[in-house]
C-alpha positions as CSV (number, residue, x, y, z in Angstrom):
1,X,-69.7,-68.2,-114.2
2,X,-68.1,-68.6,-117.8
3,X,-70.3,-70.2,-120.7
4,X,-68.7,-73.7,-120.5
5,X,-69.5,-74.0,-116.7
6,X,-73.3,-72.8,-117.1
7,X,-73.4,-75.3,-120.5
8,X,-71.9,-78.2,-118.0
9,X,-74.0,-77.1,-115.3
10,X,-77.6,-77.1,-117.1
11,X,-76.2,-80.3,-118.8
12,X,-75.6,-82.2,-115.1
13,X,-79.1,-80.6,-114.1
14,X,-81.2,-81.8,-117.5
15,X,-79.3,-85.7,-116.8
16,X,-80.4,-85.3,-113.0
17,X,-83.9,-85.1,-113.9
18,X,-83.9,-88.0,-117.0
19,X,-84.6,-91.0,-114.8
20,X,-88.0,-89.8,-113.6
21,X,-88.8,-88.1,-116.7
22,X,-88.1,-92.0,-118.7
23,X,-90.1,-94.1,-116.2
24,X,-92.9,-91.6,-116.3
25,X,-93.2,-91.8,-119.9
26,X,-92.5,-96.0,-120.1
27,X,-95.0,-96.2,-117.8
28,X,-97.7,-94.2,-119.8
29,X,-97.1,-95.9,-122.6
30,X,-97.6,-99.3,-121.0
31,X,-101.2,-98.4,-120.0
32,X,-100.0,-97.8,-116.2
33,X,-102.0,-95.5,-114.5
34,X,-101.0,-92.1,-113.1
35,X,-101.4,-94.0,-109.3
36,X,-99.4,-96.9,-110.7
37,X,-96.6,-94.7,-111.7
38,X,-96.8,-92.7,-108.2
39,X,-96.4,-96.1,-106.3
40,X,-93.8,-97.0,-108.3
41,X,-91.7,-94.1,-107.9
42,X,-92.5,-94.3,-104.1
43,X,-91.5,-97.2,-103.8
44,X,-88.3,-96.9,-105.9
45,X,-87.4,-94.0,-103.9
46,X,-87.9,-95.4,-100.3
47,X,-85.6,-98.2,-101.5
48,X,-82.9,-95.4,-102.1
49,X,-83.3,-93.9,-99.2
50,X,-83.2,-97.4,-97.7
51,X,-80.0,-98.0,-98.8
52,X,-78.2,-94.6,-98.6
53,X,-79.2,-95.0,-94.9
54,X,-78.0,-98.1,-94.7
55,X,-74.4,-96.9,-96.7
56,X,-74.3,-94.3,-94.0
57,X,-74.2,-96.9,-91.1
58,X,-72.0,-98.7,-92.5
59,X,-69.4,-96.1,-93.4
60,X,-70.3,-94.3,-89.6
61,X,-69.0,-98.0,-88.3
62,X,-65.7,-98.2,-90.3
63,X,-64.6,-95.4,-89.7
64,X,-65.5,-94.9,-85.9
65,X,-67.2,-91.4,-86.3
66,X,-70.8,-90.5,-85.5
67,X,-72.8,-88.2,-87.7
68,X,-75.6,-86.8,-86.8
């Protein structure tokens, strides 16, 4: 693996991991509670998985394949 590819690589890796990292701290700093900001990101994250599920369906019926 050359230097540019493990810089791009640690670089996709350190953006993948922003998201939770900014809500976290927003939440802090609005006097949310460490439960508060657990739900939250529970919640958030069922929602995704909601609608990945639900992308999957929808692509399994255009196409006419079944994935398991």
């Amino acid at each position: 693996m050359s230097k540019q590819e493990l810089l791009q690589s640690a670089a996709v890796e350190a953006a993948k991991g922003t998201p939770p990292v900014i809500v976290a701290t927003t939440a802090q700093s609005q006097a949310w509670s460490s439960a508060d900001t657990i739900t939250m990101l529970t919640i958030v994250y069922l929602v995704l998985q909601i609608l990945w599920l639900l992308w999957r369906w929808w692509k399994s019926a255009k196409t006419g394949q079944v994935q398991p």
